[in-house]
C-alpha positions as CSV (number, residue, x, y, z in Angstrom):
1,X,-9.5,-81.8,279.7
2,X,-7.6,-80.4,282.9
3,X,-8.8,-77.2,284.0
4,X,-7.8,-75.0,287.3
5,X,-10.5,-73.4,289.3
6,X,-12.4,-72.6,292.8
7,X,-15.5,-73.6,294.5
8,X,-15.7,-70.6,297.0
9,X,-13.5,-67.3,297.5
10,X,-10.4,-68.0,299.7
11,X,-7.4,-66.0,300.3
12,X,-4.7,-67.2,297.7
13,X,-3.0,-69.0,300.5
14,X,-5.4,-70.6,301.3
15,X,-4.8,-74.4,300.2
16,X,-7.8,-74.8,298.0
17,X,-8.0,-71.0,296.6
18,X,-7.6,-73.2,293.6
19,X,-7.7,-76.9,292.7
20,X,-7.3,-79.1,289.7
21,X,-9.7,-80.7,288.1
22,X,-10.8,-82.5,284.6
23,X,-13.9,-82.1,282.7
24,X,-15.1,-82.6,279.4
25,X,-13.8,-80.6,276.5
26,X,-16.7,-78.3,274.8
27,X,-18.0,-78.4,271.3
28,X,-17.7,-75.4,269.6
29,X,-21.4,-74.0,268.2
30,X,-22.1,-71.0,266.0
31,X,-19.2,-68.1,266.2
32,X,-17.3,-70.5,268.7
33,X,-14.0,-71.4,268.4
34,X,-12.4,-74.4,270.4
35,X,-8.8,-73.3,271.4
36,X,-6.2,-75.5,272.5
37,X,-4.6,-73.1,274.7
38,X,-0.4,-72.6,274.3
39,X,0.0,-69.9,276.9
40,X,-2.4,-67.4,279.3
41,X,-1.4,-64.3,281.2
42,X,-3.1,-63.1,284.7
43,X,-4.8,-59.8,285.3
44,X,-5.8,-58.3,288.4
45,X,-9.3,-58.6,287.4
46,X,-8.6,-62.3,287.9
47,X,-8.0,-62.0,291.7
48,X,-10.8,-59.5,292.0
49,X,-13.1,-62.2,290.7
50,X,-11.5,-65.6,292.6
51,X,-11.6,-63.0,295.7
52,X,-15.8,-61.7,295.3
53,X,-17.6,-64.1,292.9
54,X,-17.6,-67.3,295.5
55,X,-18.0,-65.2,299.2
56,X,-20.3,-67.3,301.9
57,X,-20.7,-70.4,299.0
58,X,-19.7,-73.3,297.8
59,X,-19.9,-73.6,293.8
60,X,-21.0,-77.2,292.8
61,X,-18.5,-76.8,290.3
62,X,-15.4,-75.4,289.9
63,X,-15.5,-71.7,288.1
64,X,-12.6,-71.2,285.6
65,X,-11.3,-67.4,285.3
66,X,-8.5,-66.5,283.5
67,X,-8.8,-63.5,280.2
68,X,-6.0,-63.5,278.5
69,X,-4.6,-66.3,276.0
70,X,-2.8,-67.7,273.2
71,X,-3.6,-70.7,271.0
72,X,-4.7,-72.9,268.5
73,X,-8.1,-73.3,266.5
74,X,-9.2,-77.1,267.4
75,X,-12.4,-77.1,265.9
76,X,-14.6,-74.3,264.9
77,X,-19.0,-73.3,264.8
78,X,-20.9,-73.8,261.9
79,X,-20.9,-70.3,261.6
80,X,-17.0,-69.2,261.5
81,X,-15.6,-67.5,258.6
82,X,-12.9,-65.5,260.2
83,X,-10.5,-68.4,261.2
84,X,-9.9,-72.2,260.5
85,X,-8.5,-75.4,262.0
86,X,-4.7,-74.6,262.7
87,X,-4.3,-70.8,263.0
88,X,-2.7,-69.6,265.6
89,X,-4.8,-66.6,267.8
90,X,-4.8,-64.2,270.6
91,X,-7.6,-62.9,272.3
92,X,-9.0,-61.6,276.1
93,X,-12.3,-63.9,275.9
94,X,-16.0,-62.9,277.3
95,X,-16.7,-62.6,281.4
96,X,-19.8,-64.7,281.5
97,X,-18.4,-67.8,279.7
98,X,-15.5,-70.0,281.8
99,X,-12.0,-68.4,281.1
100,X,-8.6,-69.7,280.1
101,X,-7.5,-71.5,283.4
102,X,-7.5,-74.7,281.1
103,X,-6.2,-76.4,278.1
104,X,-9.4,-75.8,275.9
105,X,-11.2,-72.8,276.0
106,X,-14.6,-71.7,273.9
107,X,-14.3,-68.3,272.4
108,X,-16.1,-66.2,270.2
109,X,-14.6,-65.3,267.1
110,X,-15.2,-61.7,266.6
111,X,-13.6,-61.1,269.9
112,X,-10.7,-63.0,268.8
113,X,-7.4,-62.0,266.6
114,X,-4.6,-63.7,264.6
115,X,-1.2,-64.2,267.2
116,X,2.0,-61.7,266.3
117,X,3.7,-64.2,264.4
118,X,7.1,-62.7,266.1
119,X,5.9,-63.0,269.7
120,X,6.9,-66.2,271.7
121,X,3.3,-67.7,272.9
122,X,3.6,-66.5,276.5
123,X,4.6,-62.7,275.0
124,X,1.3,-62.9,273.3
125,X,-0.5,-64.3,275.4
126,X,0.3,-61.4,277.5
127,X,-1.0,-58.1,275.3
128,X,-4.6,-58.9,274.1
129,X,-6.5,-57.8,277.6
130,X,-4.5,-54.3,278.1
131,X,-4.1,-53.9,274.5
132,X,-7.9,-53.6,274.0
133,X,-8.6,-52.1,277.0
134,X,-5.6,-49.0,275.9
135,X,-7.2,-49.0,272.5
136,X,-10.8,-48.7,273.1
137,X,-10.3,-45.7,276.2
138,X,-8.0,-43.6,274.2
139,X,-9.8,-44.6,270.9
140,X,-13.4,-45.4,271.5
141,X,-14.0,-43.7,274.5
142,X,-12.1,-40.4,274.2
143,X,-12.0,-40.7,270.5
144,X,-8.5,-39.5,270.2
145,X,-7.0,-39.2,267.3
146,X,-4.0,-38.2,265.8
147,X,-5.2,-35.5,263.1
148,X,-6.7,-33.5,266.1
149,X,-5.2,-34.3,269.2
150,X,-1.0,-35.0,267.6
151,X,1.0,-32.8,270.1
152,X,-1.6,-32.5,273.1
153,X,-1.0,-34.3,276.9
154,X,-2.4,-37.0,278.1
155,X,-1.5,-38.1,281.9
156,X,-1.3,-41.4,282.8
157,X,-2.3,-42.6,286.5
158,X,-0.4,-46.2,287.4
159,X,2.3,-46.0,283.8
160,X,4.0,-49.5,285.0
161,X,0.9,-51.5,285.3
162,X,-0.3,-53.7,282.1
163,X,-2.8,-51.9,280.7
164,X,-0.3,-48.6,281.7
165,X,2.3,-49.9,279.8
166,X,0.1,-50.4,276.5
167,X,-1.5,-46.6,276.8
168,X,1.7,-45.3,277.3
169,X,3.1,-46.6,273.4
170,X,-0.2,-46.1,272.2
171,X,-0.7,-42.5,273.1
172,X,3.1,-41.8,271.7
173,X,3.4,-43.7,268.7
174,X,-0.4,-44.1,267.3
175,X,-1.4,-40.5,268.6
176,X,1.4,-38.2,268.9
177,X,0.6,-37.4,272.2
178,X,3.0,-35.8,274.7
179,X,2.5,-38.5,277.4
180,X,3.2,-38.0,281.7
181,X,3.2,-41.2,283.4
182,X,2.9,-41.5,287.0
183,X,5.1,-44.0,289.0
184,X,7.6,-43.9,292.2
185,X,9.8,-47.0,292.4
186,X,13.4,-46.7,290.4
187,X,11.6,-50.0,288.7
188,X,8.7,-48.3,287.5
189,X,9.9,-45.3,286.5
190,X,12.9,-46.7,284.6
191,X,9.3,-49.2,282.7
192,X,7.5,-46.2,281.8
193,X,10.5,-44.3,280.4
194,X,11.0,-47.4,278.2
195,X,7.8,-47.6,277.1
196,X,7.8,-44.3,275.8
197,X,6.8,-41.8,278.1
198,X,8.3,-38.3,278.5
199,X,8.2,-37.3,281.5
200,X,7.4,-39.4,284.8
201,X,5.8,-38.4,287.9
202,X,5.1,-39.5,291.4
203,X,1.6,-40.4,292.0
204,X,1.6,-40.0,295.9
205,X,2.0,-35.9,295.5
206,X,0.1,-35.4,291.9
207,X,-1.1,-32.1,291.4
208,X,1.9,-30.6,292.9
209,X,4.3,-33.7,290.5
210,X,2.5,-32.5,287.1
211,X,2.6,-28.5,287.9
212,X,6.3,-29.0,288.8
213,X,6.8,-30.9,285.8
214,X,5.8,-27.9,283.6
215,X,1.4,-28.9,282.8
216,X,-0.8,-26.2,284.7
217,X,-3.4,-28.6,283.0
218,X,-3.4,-31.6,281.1
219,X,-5.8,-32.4,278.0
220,X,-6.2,-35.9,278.8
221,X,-6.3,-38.1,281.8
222,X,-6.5,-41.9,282.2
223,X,-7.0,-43.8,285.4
224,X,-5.7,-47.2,285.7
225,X,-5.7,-47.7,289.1
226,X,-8.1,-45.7,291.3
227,X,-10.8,-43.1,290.7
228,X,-12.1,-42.6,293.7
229,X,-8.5,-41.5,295.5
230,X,-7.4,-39.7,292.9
231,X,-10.7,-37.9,291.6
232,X,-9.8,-34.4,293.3
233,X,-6.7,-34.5,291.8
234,X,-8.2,-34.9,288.7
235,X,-10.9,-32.8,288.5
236,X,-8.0,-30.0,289.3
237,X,-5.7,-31.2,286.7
238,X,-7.9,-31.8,283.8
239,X,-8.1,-29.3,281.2
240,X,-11.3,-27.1,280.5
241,X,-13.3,-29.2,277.7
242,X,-10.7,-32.0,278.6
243,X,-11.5,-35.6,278.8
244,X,-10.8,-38.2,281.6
245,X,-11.6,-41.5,281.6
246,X,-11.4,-44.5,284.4
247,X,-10.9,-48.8,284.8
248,X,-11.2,-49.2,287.8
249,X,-14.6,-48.4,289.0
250,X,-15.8,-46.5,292.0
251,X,-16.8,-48.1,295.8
252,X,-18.5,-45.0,296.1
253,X,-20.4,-42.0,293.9
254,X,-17.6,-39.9,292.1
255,X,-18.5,-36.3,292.4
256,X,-18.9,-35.5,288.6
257,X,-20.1,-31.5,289.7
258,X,-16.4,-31.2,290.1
259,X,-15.9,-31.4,286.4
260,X,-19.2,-28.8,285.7
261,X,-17.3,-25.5,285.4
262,X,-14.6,-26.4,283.1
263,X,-17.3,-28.4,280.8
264,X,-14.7,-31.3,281.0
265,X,-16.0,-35.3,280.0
266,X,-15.4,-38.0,282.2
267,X,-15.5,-42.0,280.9
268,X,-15.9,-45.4,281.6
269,X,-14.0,-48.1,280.1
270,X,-15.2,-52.0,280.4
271,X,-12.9,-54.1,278.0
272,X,-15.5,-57.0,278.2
273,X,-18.8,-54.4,277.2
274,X,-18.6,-55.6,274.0
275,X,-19.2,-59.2,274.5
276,X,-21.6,-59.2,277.4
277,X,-23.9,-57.3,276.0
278,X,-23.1,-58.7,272.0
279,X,-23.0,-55.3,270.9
280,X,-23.3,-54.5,266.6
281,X,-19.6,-53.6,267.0
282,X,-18.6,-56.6,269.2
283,X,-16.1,-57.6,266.0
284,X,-14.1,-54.3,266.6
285,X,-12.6,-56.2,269.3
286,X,-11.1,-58.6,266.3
287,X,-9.9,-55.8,264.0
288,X,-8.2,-54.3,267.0
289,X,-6.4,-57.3,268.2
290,X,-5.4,-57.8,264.7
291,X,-4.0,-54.1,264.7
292,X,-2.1,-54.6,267.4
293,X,-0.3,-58.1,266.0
294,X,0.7,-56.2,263.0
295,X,2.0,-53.5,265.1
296,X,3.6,-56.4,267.6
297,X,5.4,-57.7,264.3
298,X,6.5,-54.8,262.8
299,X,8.2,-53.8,266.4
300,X,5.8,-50.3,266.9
301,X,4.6,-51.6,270.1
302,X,6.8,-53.2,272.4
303,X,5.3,-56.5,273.7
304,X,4.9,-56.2,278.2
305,X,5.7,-59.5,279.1
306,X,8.5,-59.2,282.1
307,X,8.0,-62.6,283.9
308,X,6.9,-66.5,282.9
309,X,6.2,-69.4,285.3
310,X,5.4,-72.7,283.7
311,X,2.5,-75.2,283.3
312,X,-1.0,-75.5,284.3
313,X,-1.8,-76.3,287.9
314,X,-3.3,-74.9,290.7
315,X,0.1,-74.2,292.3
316,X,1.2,-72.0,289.1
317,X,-2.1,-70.2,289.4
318,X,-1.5,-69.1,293.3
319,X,2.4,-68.4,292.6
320,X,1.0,-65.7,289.8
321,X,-2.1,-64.2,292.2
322,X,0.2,-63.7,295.0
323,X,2.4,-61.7,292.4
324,X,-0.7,-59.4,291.3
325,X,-2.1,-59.4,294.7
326,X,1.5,-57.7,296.1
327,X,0.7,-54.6,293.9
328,X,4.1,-54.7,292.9
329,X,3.8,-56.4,289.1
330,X,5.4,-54.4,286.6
331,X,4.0,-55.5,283.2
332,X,2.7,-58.3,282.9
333,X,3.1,-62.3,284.1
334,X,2.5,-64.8,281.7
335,X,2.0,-68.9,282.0
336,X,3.5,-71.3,279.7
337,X,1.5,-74.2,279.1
């Protein structure tokens, strides 16, 4: 099979921050799947990786990244009973098996979901990353819900991004909540306002944006972009007995004393904790995805997709990381196989 990947981390222009290559196509084994892959979308957790998991080395073999795809069942483990030969899926895959950069892919099935039957391959192929990664912070991590939490704020740090753009819907239309979106291009703030949100405010000045905007406090914050830089802003804006909750990691300790006196909760969410460490609840990641097609289909959740280049090659593969790496992606870029 042809596959796209890199033997050592080089700056995307660079000529060989990716090559092609062929290898064998894998057997599936167990809760495998062998997908025959239609369509992938990047994420910047794919140029974090091609830039940090190959420094000062030279790989014997090419690593394949790439977490986000849509396909078909090829062949399936002795073990499957949650899909068969033919059906069509979506899914975000595992971080320690060899991603979607290719046109077969092995896959766990209870990580795995059925494909929106009303979503082109490449509009699918775009939503199963952010769309677990929205679901599980405001759902599994804050535990929000809409019996208890319908009519409180939530404020939401980069709105336009992928995962941003999936919170946004999901926090308005599964959770009733009264959503502020940060973002300060025209662009970006036109996105955010489409996907829902009601107000919309500038990141660069945010405690002095939110109190303007009418929120002395907010009961909710999510971070999709950077914890660290925007911690004190934060820690000020977040409700007493609030909850905020982060992507993006920290290069350095986040200050959590901050958050002592108003007894507020802070979280982590790590869309791929489930299938690292094969948790008991690693199938939630397939009844979510599987929530999210039916809301796809039935047009509650507007799919994010707002670019598509075409075919699998190392060329297509650098055209979409230099798009991530300009910080400047709205939604999210799909490839069409």
């Amino acid at each position: 099979m042809k596959a796209v990947g890199f033997k050592t981390s080089l700056p995307i222009t660079s000529p060989d921050s990716f090559v092609d290559f062929e290898l064998d196509k894998p057997s599936p084994k167990g809760h495998e799947l062998l997908i025959k892959i239609s369509a992938i979308a990047v994420n910047p957790v794919d140029y974090k990786i091609r830039q940090n998991s190959a420094k000062d080395t030279t790989l014997e073999l090419p690593k394949i990244i790439g977490w986000d795809a849509c396909g078909v069942v090829e062949a399936v483990g002795e073990n499957v009973t949650l899909f068969k030969v033919g059906d069509e899926v979506f899914y975000a895959g595992d971080l320690n098996k060899p991603g979607c950069n290719a046109e077969f892919q092995l896959v766990d099935e209870r990580i795995v979901g059925k494909k929106p039957k009303n979503l082109s391959n490449e509009a699918a192929a775009a939503m199963p990353l952010t769309s677990l990664t929205a679901w599980e912070i405001l759902f599994d991590r804050i535990r929000i819900s809409a019996e208890k939490d319908k009519g409180k704020t939530v404020l939401i740090i980069a709105g336009a991004g992928g995962v941003g753009s999936v919170a946004i819907q999901l926090a308005k239309k599964i959770a009733g909540l009264n959503v502020v979106a940060t973002a300060s291009r025209p662009q970006s703030i036109a996105w955010c306002r489409q996907m829902g949100a009601d107000v919309v405010v500038n990141h660069q000045n945010l405690i002095e944006e939110v109190r303007s905007a009418g929120f002395e406090y907010v009961d909710f914050i999510l971070d999709f972009v950077d914890t660290n830089g925007y911690w004190d802003a934060m820690a000020e804006l977040i409700k007493p007995q609030g909850h905020i909750a982060s992507i993006t990691g920290s290069a350095t300790p986040i200050a959590l004393n901050k958050l002592k006196t108003k007894s507020a909760s802070f979280s982590w969410e790590f869309m791929y904790t489930r299938s690292i460490f094969q948790t008991e609840d690693m199938i939630q990641q397939h009844y979510i995805l599987n929530k999210m097609a039916n809301l796809l289909d039935e047009g509650i959740i507007k799919h994010t997709l707002t670019q598509t280049l075409n075919g699998l090659s190392a060329e297509t593969l650098k055209l979409a990381h230099e798009q991530l790496e300009s910080g400047t992606t709205i939604g999210k870029l799909a490839i069409k196989y």
